[in-house]
Steps between C-alpha positions, in 0.01 A plus 500: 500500500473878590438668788134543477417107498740437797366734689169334387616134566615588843185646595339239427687257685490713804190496483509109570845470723703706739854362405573519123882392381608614203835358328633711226671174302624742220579766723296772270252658752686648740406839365168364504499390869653822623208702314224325653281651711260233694250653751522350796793282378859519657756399227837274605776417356648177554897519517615223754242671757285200467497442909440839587183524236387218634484613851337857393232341277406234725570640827534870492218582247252212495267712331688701234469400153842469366696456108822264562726588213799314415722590177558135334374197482327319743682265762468147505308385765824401721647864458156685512497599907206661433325166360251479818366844432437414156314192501297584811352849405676666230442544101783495245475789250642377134585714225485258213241452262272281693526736776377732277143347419468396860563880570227581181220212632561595843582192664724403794829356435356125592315492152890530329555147460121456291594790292895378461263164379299659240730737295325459208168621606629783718719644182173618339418855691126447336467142687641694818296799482187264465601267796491863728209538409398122656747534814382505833640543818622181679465281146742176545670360272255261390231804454779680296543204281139457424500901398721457294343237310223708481748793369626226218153381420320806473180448753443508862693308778214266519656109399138420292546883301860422393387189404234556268740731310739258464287246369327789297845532354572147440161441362616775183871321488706788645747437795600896576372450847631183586865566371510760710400339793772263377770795500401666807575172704123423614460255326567227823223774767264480244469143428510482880240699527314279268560199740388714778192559371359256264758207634641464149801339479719362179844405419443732224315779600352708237191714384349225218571174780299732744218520293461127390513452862248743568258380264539159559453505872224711485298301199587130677443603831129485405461267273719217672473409834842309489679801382714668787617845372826635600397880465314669790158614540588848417567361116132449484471856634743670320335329165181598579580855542716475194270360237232838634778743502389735178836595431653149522218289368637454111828390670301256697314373209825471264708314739212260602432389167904408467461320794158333377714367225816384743274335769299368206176635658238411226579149562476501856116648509393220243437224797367810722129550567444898453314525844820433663661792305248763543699708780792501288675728252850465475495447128272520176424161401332456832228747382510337146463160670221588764303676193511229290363235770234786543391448144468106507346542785211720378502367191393159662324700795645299775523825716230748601480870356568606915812309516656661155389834641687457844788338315508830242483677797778376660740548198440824488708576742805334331783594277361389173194582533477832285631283219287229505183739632293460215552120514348484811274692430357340224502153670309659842272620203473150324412344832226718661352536102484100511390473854201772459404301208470170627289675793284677289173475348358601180177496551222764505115563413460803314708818332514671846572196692798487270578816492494526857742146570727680233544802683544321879716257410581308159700831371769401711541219253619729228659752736703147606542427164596817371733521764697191419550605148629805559742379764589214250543706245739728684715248674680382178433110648275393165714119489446511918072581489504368164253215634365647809412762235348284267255365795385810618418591166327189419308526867446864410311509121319081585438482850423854562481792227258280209354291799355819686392707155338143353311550860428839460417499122159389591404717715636763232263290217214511695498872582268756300658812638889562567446585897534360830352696741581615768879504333539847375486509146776635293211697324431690843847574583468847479145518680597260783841602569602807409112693547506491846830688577362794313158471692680568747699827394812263473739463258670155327770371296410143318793296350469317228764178410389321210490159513575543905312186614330361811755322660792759405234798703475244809919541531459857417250537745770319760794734406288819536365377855838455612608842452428706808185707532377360153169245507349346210178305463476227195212430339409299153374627196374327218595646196310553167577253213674476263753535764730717276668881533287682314161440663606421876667866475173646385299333770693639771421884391144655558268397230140453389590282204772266405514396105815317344533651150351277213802482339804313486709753757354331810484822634238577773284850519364685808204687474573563145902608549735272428689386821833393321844716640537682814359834364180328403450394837560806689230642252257232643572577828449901475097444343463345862692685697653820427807510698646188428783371290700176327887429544751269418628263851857578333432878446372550897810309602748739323303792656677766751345494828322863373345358215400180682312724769339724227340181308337384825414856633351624152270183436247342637587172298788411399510148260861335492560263195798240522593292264800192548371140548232549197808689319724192602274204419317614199817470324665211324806539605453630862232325608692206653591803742172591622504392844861707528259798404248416741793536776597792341153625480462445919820696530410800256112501627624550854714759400214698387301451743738664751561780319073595434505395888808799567297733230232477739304247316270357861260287223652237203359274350686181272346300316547311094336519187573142499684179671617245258630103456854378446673169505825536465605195313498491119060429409464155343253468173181387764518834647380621161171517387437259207223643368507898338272773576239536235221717441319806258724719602875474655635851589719428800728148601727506816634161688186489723218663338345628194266782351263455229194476370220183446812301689383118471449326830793248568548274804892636544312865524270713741292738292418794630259746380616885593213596699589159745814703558355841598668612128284709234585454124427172310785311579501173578778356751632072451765428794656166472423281830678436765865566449536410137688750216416582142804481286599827318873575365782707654335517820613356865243236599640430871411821635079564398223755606164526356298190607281407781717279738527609893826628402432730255207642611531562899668814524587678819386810660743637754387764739790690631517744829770631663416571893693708787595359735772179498357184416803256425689281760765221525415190645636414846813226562497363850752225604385205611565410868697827546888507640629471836589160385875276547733462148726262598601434133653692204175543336161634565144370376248701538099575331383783427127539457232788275274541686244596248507404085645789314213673302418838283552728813658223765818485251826314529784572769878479406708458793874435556580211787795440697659427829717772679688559816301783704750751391360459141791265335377232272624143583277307258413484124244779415167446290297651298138374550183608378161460634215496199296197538108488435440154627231522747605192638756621837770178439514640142566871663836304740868578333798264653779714511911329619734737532928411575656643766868631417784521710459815638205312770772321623570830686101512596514153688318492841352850357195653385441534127216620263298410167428845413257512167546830305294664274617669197465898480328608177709687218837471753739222570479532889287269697267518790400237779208297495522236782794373714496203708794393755659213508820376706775272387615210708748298270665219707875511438480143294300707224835620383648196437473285121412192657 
């Protein structure tokens, strides 16, 4: 030890006492004691003068800081005259190695037994240099124990932090951590600890028994009302925050299914009803279990489509649920699909009666539909929704799809002209919606999705109307037959004259020009108006802002041609993905919408050339047509209509001469009815365009505008009968109540609920909760929310607490408050006792 870090040590210790004794056992610092120089301290020898010292420093100079030097050991306690002195106000100064890191931590000599106790840990100058940084003045031993667990464990002196990185380590089979807990002697303070706070106690303590015990208390605590766990209430909130901790979740997950396994889990839930486990989480199978009830319960439609909605609803806030979304998704899907259904009519009086039910209400039975296929398809669950699956589909092409086109086919037979006024016409698209913006010295950008149906626009429409400052109004169109590519492009550019080519191409010509490819189009476009122009959707969105603003500044129309659900399904192979690519097609359609909205872009308009049918389920032979087309002249066959010639009237057809369809030429046009399919080779025959059904041919017409001032809100949370209320237990129920349904603009709240002492310290489980339902119904609009209490509100008792609800701030991970209600504790003293 030199000179420097004695002088150092001292100064420290003078800084805390007035007496300091120093006994020079190896008598090697003598040098060292004659060359110190102590401001303000008065240096003594101690050579048999032990009476006189203690007269001066006690007596004489009451005040004077002083160094009591002796050179040799230190007396016993019989011999040591000076033994008073010590004991009641003095410090001894040691040389040795322990004295050292006392001397390098700054701590008083009392803390020399705990570091004498933990050589191990205090050997390492990187553990010491890191428990500096966590000292503070007045730490006890205790405190100092706890930092250096911390120090070994690598995390903060928080008991729940070093314990999710220990069981994050256990949970990948190391033991680094833990041995050196074991090394460093802390092993006995922190399993201590552990009893402290989560009352866990074992005659073999250990990381893997903790766990068992943790899950099992906290799984049969609410599932059996005989079951009296040993571990605290803090175990339920130390789990909770666990299993939502980001960085500690996959240790969660891996160590609760080994537990599942030990505490033999799956067999447990078997003689559980899943309403009993819906606030629950602990492990996996729960979900698995509570998702297959869902299905048998759909499936034999023994619960309503509002109860699977809340129940969704309320697993979305658990562990699992991310896993298992598209499950539950399908299944909320499957129910309201079944329930609309069974509520719904199919009846109606003419081609715009029909058209006009379609477009209020009976697309939600695809959009339902097309819905839970997608979400089946992407959960992976086939053997799970294998028959749930098989009933919607059955309910979907019987009871609905060929029940309503049978319907509508004869309103379809009976008509003499393809129109039903007032509906806009695909024919007039141009005229009625894109005319008037230029009549008024405006400009607009139409986008075109093939194969973008009705009930795919209504969602569209939603999404758009959610974003802020954006509107859109959604109207039906009903589009020109066949229902096919070619001709529902041309209708939708200015025209005089539509004429499909008498030939076997099926391609369609406007005004002459032939309106096949993107460059063909834009042709069209510039014989009507001059400054105007045809794109590619994929082309706009890989534009630089620059360009983007130039194609909107130099034109006064600007058509926008996308191409993925009709590129999806009209393929063999892909089409059993189609209603991935209609999600897709939502996502990629918004996208360019923003970005002709921030090019300046104040008018678009979205509409298809066509909508189309698909059942997702492999077509049996009655879906076919029977019969073949037949006729002078055959130029053209597709799946759902044909071109040709002196076609021979069938009762599985609709003839239709071109001038019934607005088309010049000589063409005639057969459709097969209802929802039947002509059979041709190497094509898909599940996903089908071209026909007459309310599916194919109601197209929407989106009109898009973006306005300036803020339009979009949150709903408000409220909570019911407010605080100032008694907890006299360890938990807290309360409800929490939206006060309006969640809608385009009104959209959902995400808030973060807890209970904390006024000085902002949590003593409860926090959760996540979010706000989003539509029900206008207020009971449907009421969340139940329990939280824990921890130990830490045993401190709060006979004091005032609050529920504070926070609100998430965008793009950051800090929060901001919402609503805070006070509470005050009053526990009785028998709460703390077992029995």
């Amino acid at each position: 030890m030199n000179n420097a870090k004695i002088q150092q040590a001292l100064t420290n210790l003078f800084d805390k006492q007035r007496i300091v004794f120093w006994y020079d056992s190896r008598r090697v610092f003598r040098l060292d004691f004659e060359a110190l120089d102590l401001p303000g301290v008065e240096k003594i020898e101690l050579i048999n003068n032990e009476f006189c010292v203690k007269y001066r420093v006690l007596r004489e100079q009451p005040e004077q800081k002083f160094l009591l030097f002796r050179d040799g050991p230190e007396p016993t306690y019989l011999e040591n005259w000076l033994l008073d002195v010590q004991l009641a106000s003095g410090s001894t100064f040691r040389t040795d190695q322990v004295a050292l890191w006392l001397a390098e931590l700054e701590l008083g000599p009392d803390a020399y037994p705990l570091l004498e106790a933990h050589l191990i840990f205090f050997d390492s100058p990187k553990r010491r240099e890191k428990l500096k940084e966590l000292l503070e003045p007045g730490d006890s031993d205790n405190v100092l124990r706890q930092k250096m667990l911390a120090v070994c464990i690598g995390c903060e002196p928080r008991l729940d932090a070093m314990l999710e990185t220990l069981l994050a380590e256990l949970s990948s089979g190391a033991d680094i951590r833990r041995k050196l807990i074991e090394r460093s002697g802390l092993n006995a303070h922190f399993w201590e600890s552990m009893k402290r706070a989560y009352s866990y106690v074992s005659e073999q303590p250990g990381l893997q028994d903790f766990v068992i015990e943790l899950f099992k208390s906290c799984f049969l605590a609410e599932v059996d009302v005989e079951f009296k766990p040993r571990l605290s209430s803090e175990a339920k909130v130390f789990i909770r925050r666990w299993k939502d901790s980001r960085s500690h979740a996959e240790s969660f997950e891996v160590l609760s299914a080994q537990c599942a396994d030990i505490l033999q889990i799956e067999d447990k839930l078997q003689g559980l009803e899943y309403r009993v486990l819906m606030s629950m989480d602990e492990f996996e199978a729960i979900d698995r279990k509570i998702l297959s009830d869902l299905v048998r319960e759909v499936t034999s439609r023994t619960v309503s489509a509002q109860e699977i909605e809340q129940w969704v609803r309320q697993r979305r806030q658990g562990h699992w649920f991310d896993r298992y979304q598209h499950v539950y998704l399908a299944i909320e899907h499957a129910a309201q699909f079944m329930q609309t259904l069974e509520l719904t009519q199919l009846e109606m009086d003419s081609l715009l009666d029909g058209i006009h039910k379609y477009s209020q209400s009976w697309f939600r039975l695809d959009q339902r539909y097309r819905k839970f296929i997608h979400h089946a398809r992407e959960s992976g669950q086939a053997s799970l929704l294998q028959t749930l699956s098989q009933q919607v589909e059955n309910l979907y092409t019987n009871n609905y799809l060929s029940h309503l086109n049978v319907r509508w086919q004869r309103f379809v037979d009976a008509c003499q002209y393809w129109e039903a006024a007032p509906v806009a016409s695909q024919a007039n698209f141009f005229e009625r919606f894109v005319q008037p913006y230029l009549e008024r010295k405006g400009k607009v950008c139409v986008l075109i999705s093939d194969a973008f149906r009705y009930e795919v626009g209504e969602e569209l429409q939603s999404l758009i109307r959610r974003e802020d400052r954006f509107d859109a109004e959604l109207v039906p169109a009903l589009s020109c037959l066949p229902s096919y590519t070619q001709l529902g492009m041309a209708s939708l550019l200015p025209h005089k004259t539509l004429q499909i080519v008498e030939a076997d191409s099926g391609e369609v010509t406007v005004d002459g020009i032939s309106a096949t490819g993107t460059v063909n189009r834009a042709r069209i476009l510039a014989q009507t108006v001059t400054s105007s122009t045809a794109v590619l959707a994929k082309d706009v969105l890989a534009m630089g802002k620059e360009d983007s603003r130039a194609l909107v500044r130099d034109h006064e129309v600007v058509y926008v041609y996308h191409n993925l659900i009709d590129k999806t399904g009209d393929t063999r192979d892909t089409e059993e993905r189609v209603f991935g690519a209609a999600e897709d097609t939502l996502d990629e359609l918004l996208r360019v919408i923003k970005k002709l909205a921030n090019a300046n872009a104040s008018n678009i308009v979205v509409t298809a050339d066509h909508g189309f049918i698909y059942q997702h389920q492999p077509l049996q032979d009655s879906d076919f047509l029977s019969t073949e087309p037949s006729g002078d002249e055959i130029l053209y066959i597709d799946r759902r209509f044909v071109l040709g010639r002196g076609l021979r009237e069938n009762s599985s057809f609709k003839t239709f001469q071109p001038e019934q369809l607005g088309l010049n030429g000589t063409l005639q046009v057969q459709i097969p009815k209802s929802i039947s399919r002509l059979r041709l080779k190497g094509s898909g025959s599940r996903f089908v365009h071209g026909g007459a059904t309310l599916q194919e041919v109601v197209i929407p017409v989106i009109s898009i505008n973006k306005k300036r001032q803020s339009d979009v809100g949150k709903v408000d949370v409220e909570l019911i009968g407010g605080g100032g209320k008694i907890i006299t237990t360890g938990q807290l129920a309360v409800v929490l109540y939206q006060i309006e349904p969640a809608t385009d603009k009104r959209q959902s709240r995400r808030l973060r609920a807890g209970l904390y002492t006024l000085a902002g310290e949590a003593i409860s489980d926090v959760q996540e909760l979010s706000f989003d339902m539509t029900s206008s119904n207020p009971r449907e609009r009421e969340v139940s929310v329990r939280f824990i209490l921890s130990r830490k509100a045993d401190a709060c008792n006979n004091q005032q607490v609050e529920l504070r609800l926070e609100e998430p701030v965008d793009g950051t991970s800090h929060y901001t408050g919402y609503l805070a209600a006070r509470y005050t504790i009053r526990r009785s003293f028998t709460s703390e006792f077992d029995f």
